[in-house]
Each structure stands twice: as C-alpha cells, then as structure tokens.
Biopython code that builds the backbone (N, CA, C, O; Angstrom):
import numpy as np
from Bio.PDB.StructureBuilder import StructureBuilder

atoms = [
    (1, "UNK", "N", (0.852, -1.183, 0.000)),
    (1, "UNK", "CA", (0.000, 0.000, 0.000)),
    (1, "UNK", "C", (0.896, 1.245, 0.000)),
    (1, "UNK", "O", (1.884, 1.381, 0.722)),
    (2, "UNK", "N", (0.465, 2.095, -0.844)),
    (2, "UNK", "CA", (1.684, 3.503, -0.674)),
    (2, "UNK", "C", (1.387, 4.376, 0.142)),
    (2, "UNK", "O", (0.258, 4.646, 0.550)),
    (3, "UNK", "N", (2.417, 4.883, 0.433)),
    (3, "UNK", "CA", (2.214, 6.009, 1.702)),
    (3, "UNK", "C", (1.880, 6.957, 1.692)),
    (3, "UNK", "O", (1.732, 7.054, 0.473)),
    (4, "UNK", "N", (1.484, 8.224, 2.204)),
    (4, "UNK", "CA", (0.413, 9.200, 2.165)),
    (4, "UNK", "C", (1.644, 9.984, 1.274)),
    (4, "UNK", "O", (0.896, 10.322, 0.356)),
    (5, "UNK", "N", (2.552, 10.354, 0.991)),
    (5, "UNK", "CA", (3.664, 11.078, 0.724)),
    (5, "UNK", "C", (3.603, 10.562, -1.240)),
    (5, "UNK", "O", (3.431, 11.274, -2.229)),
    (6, "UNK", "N", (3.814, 9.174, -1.123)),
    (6, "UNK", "CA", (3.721, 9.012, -2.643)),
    (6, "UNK", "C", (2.475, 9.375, -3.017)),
    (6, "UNK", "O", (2.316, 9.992, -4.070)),
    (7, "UNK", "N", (1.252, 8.991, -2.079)),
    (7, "UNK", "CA", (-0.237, 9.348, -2.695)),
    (7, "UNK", "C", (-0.199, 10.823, -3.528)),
    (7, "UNK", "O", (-0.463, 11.045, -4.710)),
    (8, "UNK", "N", (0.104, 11.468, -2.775)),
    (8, "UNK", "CA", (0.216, 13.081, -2.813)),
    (8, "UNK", "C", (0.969, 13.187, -3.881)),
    (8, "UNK", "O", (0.451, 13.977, -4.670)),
    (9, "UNK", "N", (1.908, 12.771, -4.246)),
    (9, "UNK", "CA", (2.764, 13.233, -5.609)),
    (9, "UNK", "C", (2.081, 12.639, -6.590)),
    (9, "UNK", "O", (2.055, 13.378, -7.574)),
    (10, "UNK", "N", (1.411, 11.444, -6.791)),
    (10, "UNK", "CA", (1.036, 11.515, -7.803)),
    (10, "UNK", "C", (-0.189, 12.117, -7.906)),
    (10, "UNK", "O", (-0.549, 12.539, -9.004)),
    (11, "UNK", "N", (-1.030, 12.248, -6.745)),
    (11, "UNK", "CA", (-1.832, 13.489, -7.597)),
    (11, "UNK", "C", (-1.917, 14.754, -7.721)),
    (11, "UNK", "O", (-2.892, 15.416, -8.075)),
    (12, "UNK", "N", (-0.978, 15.062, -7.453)),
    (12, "UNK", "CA", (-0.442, 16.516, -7.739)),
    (12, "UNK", "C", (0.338, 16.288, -9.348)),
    (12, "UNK", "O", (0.099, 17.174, -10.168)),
    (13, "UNK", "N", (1.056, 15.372, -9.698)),
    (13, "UNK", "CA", (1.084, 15.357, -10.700)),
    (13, "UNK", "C", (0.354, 14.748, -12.072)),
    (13, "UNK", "O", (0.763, 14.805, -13.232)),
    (14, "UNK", "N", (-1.307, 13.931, -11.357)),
    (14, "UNK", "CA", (-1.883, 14.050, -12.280)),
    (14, "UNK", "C", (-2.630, 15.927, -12.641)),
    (14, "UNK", "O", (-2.850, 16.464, -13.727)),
    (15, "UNK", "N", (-2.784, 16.332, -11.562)),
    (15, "UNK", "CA", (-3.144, 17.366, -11.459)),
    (15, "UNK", "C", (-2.585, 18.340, -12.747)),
    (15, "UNK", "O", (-3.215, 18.625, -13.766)),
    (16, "UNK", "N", (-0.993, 18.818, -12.320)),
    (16, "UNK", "CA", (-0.065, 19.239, -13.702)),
    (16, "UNK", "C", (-0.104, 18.895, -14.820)),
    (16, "UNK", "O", (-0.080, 19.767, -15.688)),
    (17, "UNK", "N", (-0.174, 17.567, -15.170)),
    (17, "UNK", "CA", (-0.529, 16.701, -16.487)),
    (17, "UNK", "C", (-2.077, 17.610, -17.337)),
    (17, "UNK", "O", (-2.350, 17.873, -18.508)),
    (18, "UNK", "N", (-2.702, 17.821, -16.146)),
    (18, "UNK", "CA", (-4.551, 18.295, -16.662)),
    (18, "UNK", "C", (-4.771, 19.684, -16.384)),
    (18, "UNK", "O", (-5.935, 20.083, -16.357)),
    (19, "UNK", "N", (-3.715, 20.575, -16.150)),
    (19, "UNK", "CA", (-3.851, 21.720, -15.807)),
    (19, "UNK", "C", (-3.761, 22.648, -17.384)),
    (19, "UNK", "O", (-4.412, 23.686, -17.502)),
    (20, "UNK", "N", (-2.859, 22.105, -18.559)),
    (20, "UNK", "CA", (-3.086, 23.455, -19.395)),
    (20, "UNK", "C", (-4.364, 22.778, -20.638)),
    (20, "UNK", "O", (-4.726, 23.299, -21.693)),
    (21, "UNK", "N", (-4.903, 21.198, -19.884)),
    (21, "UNK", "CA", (-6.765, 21.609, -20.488)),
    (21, "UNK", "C", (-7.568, 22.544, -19.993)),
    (21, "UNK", "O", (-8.225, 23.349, -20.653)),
    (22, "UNK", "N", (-7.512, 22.429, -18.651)),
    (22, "UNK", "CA", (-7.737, 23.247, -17.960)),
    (22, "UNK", "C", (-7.982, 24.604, -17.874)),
    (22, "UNK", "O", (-9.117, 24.918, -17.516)),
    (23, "UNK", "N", (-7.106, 25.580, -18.141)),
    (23, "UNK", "CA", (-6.576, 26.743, -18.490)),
    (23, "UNK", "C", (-7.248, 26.683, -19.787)),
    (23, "UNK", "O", (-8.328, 27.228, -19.556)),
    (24, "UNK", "N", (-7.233, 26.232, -21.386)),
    (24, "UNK", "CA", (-7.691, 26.388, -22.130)),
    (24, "UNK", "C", (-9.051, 26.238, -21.812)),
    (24, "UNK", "O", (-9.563, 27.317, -22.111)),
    (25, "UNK", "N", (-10.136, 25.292, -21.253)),
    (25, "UNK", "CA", (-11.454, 25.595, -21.242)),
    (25, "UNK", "C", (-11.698, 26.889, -20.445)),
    (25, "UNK", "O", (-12.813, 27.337, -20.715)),
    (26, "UNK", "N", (-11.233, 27.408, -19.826)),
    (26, "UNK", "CA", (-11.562, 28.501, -18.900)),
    (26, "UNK", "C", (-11.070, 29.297, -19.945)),
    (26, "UNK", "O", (-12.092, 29.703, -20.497)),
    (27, "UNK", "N", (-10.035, 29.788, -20.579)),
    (27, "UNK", "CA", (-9.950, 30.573, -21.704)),
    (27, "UNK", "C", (-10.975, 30.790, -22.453)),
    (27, "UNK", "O", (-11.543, 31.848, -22.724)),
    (28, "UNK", "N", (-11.237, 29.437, -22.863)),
    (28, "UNK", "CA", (-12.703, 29.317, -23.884)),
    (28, "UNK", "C", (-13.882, 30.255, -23.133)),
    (28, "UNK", "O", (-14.307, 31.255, -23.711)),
    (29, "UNK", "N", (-14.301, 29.927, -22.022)),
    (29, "UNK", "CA", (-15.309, 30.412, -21.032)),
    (29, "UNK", "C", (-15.146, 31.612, -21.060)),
    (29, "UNK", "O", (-16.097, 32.196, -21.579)),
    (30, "UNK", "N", (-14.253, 32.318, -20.685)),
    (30, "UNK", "CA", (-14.045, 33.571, -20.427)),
    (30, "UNK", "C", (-14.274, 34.359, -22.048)),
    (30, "UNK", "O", (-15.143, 35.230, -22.073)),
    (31, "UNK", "N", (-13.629, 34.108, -23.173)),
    (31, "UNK", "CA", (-13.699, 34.918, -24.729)),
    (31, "UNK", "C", (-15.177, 34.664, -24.900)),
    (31, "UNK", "O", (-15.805, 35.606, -25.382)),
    (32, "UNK", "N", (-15.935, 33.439, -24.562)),
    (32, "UNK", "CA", (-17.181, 33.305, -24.844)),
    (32, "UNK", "C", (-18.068, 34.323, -23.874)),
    (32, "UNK", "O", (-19.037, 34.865, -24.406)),
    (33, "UNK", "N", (-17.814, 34.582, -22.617)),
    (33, "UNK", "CA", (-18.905, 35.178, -21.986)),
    (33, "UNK", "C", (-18.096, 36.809, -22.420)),
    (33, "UNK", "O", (-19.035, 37.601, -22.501)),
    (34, "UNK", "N", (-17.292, 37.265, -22.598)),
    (34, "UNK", "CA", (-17.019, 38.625, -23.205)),
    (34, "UNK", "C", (-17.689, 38.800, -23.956)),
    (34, "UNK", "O", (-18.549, 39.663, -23.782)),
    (35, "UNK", "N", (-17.615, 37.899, -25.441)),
    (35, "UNK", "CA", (-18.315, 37.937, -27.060)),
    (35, "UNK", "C", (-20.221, 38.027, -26.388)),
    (35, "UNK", "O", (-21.145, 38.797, -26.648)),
    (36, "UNK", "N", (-20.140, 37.252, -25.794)),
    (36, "UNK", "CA", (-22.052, 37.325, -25.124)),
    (36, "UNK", "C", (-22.279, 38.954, -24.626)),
    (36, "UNK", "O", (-23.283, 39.625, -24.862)),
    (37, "UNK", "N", (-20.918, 39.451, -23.780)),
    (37, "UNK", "CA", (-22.032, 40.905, -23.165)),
    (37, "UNK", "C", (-21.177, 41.830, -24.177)),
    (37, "UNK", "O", (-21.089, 43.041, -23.970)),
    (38, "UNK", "N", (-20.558, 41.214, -25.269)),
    (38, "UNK", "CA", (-20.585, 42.476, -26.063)),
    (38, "UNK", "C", (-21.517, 42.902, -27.200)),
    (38, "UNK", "O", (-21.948, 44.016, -27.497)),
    (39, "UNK", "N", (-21.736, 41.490, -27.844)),
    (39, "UNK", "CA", (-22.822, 41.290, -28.196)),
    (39, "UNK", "C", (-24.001, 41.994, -27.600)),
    (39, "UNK", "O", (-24.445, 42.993, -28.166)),
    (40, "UNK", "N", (-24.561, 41.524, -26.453)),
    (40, "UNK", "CA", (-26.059, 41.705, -26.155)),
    (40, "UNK", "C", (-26.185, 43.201, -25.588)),
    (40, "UNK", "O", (-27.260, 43.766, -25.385)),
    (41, "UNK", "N", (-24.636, 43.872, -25.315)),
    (41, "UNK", "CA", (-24.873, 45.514, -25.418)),
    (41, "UNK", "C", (-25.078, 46.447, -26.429)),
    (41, "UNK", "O", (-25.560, 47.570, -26.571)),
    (42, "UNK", "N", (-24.192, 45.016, -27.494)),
    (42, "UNK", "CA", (-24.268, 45.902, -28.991)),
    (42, "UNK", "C", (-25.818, 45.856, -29.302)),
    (42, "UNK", "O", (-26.274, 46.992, -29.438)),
    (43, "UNK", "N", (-26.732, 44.863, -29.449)),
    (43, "UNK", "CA", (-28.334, 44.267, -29.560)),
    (43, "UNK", "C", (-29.171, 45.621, -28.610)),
    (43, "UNK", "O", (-29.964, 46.346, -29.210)),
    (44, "UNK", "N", (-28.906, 45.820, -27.215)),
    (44, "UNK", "CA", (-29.204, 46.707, -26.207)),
    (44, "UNK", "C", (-29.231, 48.005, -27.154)),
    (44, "UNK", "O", (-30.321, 48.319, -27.633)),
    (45, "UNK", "N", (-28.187, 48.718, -27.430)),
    (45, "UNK", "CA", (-27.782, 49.783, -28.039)),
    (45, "UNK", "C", (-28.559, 50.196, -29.616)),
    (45, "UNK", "O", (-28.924, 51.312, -29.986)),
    (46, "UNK", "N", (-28.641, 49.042, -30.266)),
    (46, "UNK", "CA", (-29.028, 48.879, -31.583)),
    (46, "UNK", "C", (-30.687, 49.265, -31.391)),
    (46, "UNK", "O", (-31.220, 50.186, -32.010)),
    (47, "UNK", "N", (-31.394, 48.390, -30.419)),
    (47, "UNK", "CA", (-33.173, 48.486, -29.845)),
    (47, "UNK", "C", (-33.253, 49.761, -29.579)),
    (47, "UNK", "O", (-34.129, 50.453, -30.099)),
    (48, "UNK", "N", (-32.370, 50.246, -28.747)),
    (48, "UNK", "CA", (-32.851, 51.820, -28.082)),
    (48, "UNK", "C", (-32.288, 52.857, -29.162)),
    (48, "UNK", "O", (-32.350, 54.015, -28.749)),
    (49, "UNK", "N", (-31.683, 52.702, -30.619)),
    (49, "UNK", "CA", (-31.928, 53.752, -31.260)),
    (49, "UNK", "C", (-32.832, 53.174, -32.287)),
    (49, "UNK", "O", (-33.056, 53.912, -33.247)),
    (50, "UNK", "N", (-33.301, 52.202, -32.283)),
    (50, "UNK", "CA", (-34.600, 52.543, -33.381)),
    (50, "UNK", "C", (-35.525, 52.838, -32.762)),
    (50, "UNK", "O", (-36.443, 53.335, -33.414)),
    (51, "UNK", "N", (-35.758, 52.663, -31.052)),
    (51, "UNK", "CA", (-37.043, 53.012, -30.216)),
    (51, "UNK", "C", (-36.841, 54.370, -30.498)),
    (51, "UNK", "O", (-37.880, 54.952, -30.812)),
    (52, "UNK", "N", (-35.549, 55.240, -30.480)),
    (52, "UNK", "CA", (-35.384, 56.408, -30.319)),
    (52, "UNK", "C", (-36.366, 57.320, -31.559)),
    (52, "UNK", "O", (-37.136, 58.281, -31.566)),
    (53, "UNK", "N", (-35.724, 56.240, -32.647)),
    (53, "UNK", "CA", (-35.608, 57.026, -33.917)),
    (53, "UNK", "C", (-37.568, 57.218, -34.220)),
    (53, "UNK", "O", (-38.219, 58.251, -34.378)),
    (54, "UNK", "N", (-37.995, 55.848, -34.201)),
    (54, "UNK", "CA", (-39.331, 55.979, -34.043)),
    (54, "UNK", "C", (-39.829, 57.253, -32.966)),
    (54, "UNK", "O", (-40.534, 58.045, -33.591)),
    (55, "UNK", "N", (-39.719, 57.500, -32.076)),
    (55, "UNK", "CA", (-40.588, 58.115, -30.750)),
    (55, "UNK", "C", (-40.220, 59.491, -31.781)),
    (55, "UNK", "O", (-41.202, 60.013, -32.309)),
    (56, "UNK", "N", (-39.190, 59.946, -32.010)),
    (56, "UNK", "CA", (-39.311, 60.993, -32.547)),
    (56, "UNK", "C", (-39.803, 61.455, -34.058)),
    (56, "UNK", "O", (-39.863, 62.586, -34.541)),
    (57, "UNK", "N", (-40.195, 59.919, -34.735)),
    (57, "UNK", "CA", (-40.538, 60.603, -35.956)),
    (57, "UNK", "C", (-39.903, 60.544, -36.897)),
    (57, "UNK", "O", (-40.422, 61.049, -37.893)),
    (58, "UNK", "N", (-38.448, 59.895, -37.076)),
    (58, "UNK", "CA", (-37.807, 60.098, -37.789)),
    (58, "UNK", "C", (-36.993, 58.567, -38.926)),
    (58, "UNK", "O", (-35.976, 58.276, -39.555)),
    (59, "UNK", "N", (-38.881, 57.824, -38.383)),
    (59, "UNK", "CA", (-38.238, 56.283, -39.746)),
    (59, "UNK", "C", (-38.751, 57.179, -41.139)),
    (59, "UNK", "O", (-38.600, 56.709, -42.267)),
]
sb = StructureBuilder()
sb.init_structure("model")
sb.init_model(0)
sb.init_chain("A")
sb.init_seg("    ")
for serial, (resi, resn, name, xyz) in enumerate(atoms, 1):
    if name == "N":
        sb.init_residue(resn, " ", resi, " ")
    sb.init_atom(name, np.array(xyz, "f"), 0.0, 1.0, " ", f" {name:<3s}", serial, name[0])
structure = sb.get_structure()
C-alpha cells in the first residue's frame, strides 16, 4: 500500500498533467462570456436607437 507522501505526488502530478486543459477551457469560457455581453450591449444599443428614432418621428 503507498504512503500518504507518494499518494500526494502523484496526484499533484496528475493534477499538472490536466492543468493546461484546464486553463484552455476557462480561456474558452471567459472569450465566450465577453463575445455574449458584447454582443447583447451591442443588440441593447441597436433596440434603443430605433425606439429612439421611431418616438421621434424620424423612420
């Protein structure tokens, strides 16, 4: 049976082994939820000038 000392190294080094998937899905996560609120401010922005453009009269 191995000892608490080897336990620990190897999963710390399965850990290292799975760390730059890791890092890339969270990369992924992060460019994806940016592209979402830039998007849905650009969508936000786009609604409130045609509400604009209408209220005043000017389609």
């Amino acid at each position: 049976m191995p000892t608490v000392s080897i336990q620990l190294i190897l999963v710390l080094t399965s850990l290292l082994l799975v760390l730059p998937v890791v890092e890339a899905v969270e990369a992924r996560d992060a460019i994806a939820l940016l592209l979402g609120v830039v998007l849905s401010i650009t969508g936000i922005c786009a609604c409130l000038g045609i509400y604009t453009q209408k209220r005043n009269g000017q389609t």
